[in-house]
C-alpha positions as CSV (number, residue, x, y, z in Angstrom):
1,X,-4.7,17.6,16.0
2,X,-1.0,16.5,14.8
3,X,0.1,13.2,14.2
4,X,3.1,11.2,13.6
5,X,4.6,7.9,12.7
6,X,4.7,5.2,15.7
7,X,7.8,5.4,17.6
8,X,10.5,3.4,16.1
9,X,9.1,3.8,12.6
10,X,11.9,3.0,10.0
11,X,12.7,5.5,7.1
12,X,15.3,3.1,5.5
13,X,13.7,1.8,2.9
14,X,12.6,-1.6,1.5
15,X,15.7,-3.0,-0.3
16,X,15.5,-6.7,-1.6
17,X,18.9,-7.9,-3.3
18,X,19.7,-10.9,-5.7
19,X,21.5,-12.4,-3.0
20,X,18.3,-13.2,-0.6
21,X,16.8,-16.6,-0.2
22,X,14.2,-17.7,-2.9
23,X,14.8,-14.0,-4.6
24,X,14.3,-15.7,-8.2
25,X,11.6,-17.9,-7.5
26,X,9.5,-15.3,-5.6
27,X,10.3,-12.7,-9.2
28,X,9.2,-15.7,-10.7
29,X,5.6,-15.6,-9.1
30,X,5.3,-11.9,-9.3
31,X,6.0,-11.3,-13.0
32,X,5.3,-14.7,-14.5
33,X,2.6,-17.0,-12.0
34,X,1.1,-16.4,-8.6
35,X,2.3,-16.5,-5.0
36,X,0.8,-15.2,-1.8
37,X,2.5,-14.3,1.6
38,X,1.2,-12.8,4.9
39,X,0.7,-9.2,5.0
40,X,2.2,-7.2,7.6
41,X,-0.4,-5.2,8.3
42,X,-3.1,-4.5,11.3
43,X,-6.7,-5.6,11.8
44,X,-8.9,-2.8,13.2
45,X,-12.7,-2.8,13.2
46,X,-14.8,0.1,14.0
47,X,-18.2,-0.4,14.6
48,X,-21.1,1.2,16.2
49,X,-24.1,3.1,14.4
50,X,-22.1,6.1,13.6
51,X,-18.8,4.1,12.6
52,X,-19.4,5.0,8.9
53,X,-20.0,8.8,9.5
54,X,-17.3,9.3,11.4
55,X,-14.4,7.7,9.6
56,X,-15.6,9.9,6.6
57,X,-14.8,12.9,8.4
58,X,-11.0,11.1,8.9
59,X,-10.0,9.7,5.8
60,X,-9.0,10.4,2.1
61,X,-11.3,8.0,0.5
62,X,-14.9,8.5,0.3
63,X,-16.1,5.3,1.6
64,X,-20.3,6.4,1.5
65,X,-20.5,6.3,-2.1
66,X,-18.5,3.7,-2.2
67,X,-21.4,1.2,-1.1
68,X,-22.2,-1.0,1.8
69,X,-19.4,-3.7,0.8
70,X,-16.6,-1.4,-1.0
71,X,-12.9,-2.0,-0.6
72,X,-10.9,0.6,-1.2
73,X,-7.6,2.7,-0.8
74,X,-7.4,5.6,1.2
75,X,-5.2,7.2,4.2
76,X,-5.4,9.3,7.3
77,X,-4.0,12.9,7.5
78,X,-2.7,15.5,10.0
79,X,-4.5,18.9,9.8
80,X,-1.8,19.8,7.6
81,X,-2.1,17.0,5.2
82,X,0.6,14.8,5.8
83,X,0.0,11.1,5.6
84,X,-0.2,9.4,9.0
85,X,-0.5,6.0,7.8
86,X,-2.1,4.4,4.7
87,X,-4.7,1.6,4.5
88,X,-7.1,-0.6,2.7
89,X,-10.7,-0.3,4.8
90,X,-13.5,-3.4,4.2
91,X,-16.8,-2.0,4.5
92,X,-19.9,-4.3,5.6
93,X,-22.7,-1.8,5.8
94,X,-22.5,0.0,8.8
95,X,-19.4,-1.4,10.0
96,X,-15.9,-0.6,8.8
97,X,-12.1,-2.7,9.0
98,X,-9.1,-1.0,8.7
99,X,-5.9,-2.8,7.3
100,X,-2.8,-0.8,8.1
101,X,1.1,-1.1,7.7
102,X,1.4,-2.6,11.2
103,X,4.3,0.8,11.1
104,X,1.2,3.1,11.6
105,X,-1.1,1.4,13.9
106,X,-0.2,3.0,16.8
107,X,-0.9,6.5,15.2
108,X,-3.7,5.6,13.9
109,X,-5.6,4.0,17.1
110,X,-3.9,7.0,18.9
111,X,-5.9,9.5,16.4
112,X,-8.8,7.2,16.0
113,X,-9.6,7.3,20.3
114,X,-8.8,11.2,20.2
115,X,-11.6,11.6,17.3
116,X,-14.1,9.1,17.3
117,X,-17.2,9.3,20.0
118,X,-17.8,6.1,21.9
119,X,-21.5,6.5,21.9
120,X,-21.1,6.4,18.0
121,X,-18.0,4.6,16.8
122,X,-15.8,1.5,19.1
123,X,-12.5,0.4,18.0
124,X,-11.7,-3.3,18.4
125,X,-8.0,-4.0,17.7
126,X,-8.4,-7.2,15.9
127,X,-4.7,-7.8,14.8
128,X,-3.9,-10.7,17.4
129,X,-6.5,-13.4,16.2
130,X,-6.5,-12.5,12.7
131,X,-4.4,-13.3,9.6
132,X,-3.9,-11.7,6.6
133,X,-3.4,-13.3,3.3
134,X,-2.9,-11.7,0.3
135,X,-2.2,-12.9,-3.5
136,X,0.0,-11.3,-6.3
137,X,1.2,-12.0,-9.8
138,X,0.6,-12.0,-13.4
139,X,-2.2,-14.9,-13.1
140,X,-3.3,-13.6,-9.3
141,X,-7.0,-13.3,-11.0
142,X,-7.4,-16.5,-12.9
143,X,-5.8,-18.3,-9.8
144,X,-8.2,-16.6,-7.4
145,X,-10.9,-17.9,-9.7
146,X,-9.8,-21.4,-9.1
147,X,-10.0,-21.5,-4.6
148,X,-13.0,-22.0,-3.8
149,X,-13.5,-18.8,-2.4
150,X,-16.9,-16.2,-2.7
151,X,-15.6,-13.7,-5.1
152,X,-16.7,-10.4,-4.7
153,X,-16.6,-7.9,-7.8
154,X,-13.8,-5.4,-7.9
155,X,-13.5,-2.8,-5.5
156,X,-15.5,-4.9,-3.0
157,X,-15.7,-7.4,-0.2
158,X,-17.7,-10.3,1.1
159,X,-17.5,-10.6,4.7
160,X,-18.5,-14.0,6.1
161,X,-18.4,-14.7,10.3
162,X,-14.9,-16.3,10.2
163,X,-14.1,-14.7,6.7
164,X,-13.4,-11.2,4.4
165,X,-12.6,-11.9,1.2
166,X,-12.0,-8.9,-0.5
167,X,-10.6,-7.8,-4.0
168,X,-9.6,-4.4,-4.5
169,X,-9.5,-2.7,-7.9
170,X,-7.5,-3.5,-10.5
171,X,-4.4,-0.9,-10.2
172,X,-3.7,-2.6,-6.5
173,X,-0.4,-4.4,-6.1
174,X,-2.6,-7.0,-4.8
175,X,-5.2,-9.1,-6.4
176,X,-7.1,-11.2,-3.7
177,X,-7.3,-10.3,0.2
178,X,-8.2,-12.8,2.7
179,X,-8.8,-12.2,6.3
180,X,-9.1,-14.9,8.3
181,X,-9.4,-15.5,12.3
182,X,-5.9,-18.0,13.7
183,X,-7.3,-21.0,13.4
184,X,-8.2,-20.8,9.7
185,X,-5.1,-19.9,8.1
186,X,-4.2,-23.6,6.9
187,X,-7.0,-24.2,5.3
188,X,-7.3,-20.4,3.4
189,X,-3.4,-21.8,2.6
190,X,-4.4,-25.1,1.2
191,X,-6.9,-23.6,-0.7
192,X,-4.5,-21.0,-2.7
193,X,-1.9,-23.8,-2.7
194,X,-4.0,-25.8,-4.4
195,X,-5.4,-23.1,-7.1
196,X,-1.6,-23.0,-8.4
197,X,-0.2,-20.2,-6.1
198,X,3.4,-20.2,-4.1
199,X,3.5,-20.0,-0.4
200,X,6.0,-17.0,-0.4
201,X,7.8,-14.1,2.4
202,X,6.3,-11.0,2.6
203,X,9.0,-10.2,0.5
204,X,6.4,-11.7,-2.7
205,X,4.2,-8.5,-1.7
206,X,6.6,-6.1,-1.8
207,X,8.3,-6.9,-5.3
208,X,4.4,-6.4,-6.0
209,X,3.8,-3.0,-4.4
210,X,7.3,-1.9,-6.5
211,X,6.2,-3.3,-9.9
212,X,2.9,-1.2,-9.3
213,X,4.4,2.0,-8.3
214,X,2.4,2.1,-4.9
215,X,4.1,4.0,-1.6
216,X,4.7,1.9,1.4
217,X,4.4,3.7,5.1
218,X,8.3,4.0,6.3
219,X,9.6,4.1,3.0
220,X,8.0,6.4,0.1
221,X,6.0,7.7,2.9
222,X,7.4,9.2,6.3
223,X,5.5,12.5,8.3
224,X,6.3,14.7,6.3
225,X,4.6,13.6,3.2
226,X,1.6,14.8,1.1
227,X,-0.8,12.1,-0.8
228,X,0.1,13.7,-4.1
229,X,3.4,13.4,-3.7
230,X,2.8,9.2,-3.7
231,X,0.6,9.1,-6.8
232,X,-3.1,9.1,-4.9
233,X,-4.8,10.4,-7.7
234,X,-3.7,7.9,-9.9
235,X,-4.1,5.5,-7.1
236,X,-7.6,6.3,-6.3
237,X,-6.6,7.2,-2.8
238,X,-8.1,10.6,-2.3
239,X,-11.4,11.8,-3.2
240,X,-12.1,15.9,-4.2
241,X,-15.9,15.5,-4.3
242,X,-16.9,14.1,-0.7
243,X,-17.3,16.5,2.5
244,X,-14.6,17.9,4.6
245,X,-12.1,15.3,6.5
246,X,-8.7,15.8,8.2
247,X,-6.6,17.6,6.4
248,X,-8.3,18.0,3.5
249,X,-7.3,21.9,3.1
250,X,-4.0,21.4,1.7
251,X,-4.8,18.3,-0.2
252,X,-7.9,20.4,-2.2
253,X,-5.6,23.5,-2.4
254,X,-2.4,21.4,-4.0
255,X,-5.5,19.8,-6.4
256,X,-6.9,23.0,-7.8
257,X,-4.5,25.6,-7.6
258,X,-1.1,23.9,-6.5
259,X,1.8,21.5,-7.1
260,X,4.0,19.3,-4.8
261,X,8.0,19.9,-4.9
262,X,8.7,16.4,-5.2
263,X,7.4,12.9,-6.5
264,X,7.3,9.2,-6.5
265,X,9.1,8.3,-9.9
266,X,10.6,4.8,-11.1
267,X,14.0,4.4,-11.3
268,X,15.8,1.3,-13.9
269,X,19.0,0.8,-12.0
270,X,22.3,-0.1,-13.1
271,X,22.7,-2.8,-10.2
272,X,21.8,-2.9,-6.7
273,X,22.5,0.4,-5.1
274,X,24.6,1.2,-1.9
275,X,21.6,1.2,0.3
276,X,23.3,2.9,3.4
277,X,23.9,6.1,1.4
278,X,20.6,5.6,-1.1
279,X,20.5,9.7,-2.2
280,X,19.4,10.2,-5.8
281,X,21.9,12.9,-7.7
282,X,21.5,14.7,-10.8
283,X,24.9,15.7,-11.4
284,X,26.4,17.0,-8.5
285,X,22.9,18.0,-7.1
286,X,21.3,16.3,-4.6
287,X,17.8,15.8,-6.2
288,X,16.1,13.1,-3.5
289,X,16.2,9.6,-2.1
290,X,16.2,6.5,-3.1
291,X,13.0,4.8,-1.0
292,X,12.6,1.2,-2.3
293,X,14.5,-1.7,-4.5
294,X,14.3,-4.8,-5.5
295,X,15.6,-7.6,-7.9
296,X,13.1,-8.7,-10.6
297,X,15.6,-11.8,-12.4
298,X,18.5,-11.6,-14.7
299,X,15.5,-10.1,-17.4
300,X,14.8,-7.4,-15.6
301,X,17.3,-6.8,-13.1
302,X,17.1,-3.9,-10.3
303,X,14.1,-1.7,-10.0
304,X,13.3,1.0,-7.6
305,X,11.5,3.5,-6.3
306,X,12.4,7.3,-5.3
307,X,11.1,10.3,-3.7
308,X,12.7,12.9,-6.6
309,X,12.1,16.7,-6.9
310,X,9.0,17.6,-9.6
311,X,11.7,19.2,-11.9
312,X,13.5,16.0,-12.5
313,X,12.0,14.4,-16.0
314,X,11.3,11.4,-17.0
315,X,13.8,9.0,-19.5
316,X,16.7,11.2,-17.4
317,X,20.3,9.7,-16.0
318,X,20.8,9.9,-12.3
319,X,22.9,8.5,-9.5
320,X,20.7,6.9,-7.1
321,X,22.3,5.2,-4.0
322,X,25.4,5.5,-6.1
323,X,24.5,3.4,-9.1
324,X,23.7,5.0,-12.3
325,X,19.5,5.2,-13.1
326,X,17.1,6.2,-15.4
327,X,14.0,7.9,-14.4
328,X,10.5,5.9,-15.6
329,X,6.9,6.5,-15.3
330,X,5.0,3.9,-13.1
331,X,3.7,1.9,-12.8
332,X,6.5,-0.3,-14.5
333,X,5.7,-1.5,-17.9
334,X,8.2,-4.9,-18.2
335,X,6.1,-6.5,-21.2
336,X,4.4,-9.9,-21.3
């Protein structure tokens, strides 16, 4: 069974310059306080007494060890093991949700229909009535603390009727996930607005996912890319102890007795980079692209992300999108 990324999918990146609206005040929240934005992902439940089975068999993440109210990271795979779209997934005992880049829904209900038996598993495409909050920053926790809300432990979620809260663990770009039916969203709002976070643009979330080194579907990951090459081991996305699922082969083969040919690496840039032409050069040699960018503040100034060949070091010089770089380890480490 083969898979690919909806039609339409965008490979160009995520690039966020100095010169967008609000683009201090959000790096503000990010590095120094707390803001939260919609996230632009889907809303899928699966459900049915065999919901849990069969969505191990699928994806990278073991989610039966994980426990009846886990929250984790994980993706789905071709045979071959190329990531067709990441995703968080809520359990609540028997029943699963799924929280895609709104990029790969399409692929994934295509796959999910194709493998899953009705008579054990039903997909319910939830992303119409439902919105998804989530919160990012320095004091993310201590201002999650202060809403009002259930707070589950790490790694898990409480689902109420109208309600998931969920907070995943503590290496997520994210610190607090609330998922919420329409008619709700004004008071989950009030609620962080009044714990001391910013109402912020989607933008808030990705200067987060940057910061924390984690791939993003259309950027760092397209269909031809392998979950090591996006830092899932260090991002707890992949398991090598659970039971076969799609794709697994090459992922367990590349774990034990292989390497990948490229990699996600951090790149400090010089300024913001010519983003219609964002190759990554090592000299004259081409040596991969730049997939991501932002501006953290006058402090910090441009960071980025790039898919780089394995040979490239760290603490090197390259050309990236035509700006001079150095190569970094993620995620970033920008101090107190």
């Amino acid at each position: 069974m083969g898979a690919e990324l909806s039609p339409g999918t965008s490979v160009a990146g995520v690039f966020l310059s100095d010169s967008r609206p609000n683009a201090l005040q959000e790096a503000s929240a990010v590095l120094q306080g707390a803001a939260f934005a919609a996230a632009p992902v889907a809303v899928v439940e699966v459900t049915g007494p065999g919901a849990v089975q069969c969505m191990q068999g699928l994806v990278t993440n073991d989610l039966e060890t994980g426990g009846n109210t886990s929250f984790q990271y994980g993706a789905l795979l071709t045979t071959k093991g190329m990531i067709v779209c990441d995703m968080w997934i809520a359990r609540n005992d028997a029943s699963l949700t799924l929280y895609p880049d709104l990029l790969g829904k399409e692929a994934l209900l295509s796959v999910l229909e194709c493998s899953l038996p009705p008579r054990f598993a039903t997909i319910t495409d939830r992303s119409e009535k439902r919105a998804v909050l989530r919160l990012v920053g320095r004091n993310a926790t201590e201002v999650a603390t202060r809403t009002g809300f259930t707070l589950p432990s790490e790694g898990n979620a409480d689902a109420k009727t109208t309600q998931t809260t969920a907070r995943p663990n503590s290496i997520a770009p994210f610190s607090l996930q609330i998922d919420c039916a329409d008619g709700d969203v004004d008071v989950a709002v009030s609620s962080l607005s009044t714990a001391g976070a910013t109402a912020a643009s989607p933008d808030v979330l990705e200067l987060a996912r940057i910061l924390g080194g984690w791939p993003r579907l259309g950027a760092e990951i397209d269909d031809k890319t392998l979950p090591q090459e996006v830092r899932y081991d260090e991002l707890r996305g992949v398991s090598y102890t659970k039971g076969c699922y799609l794709g697994q082969e090459t992922v367990a083969r590349l774990h034990h007795r292989g390497h990948t040919n490229k990699r996600v690496l951090g790149l400090k840039l010089d300024t913001m980079p010519d983003t219609a032409d964002p190759v990554v050069k090592r000299g004259d040699r081409t040596v991969g692209r730049l997939t991501s960018a932002a501006w953290f503040g006058p402090e910090h100034g441009h960071l980025g992300l790039g898919m780089i060949r394995s040979e490239v070091d760290l603490g090197v010089t390259v050309s990236a999108g035509g700006v001079s770089a150095e190569t970094v380890t993620l995620p970033f480490e920008l101090g107190k």
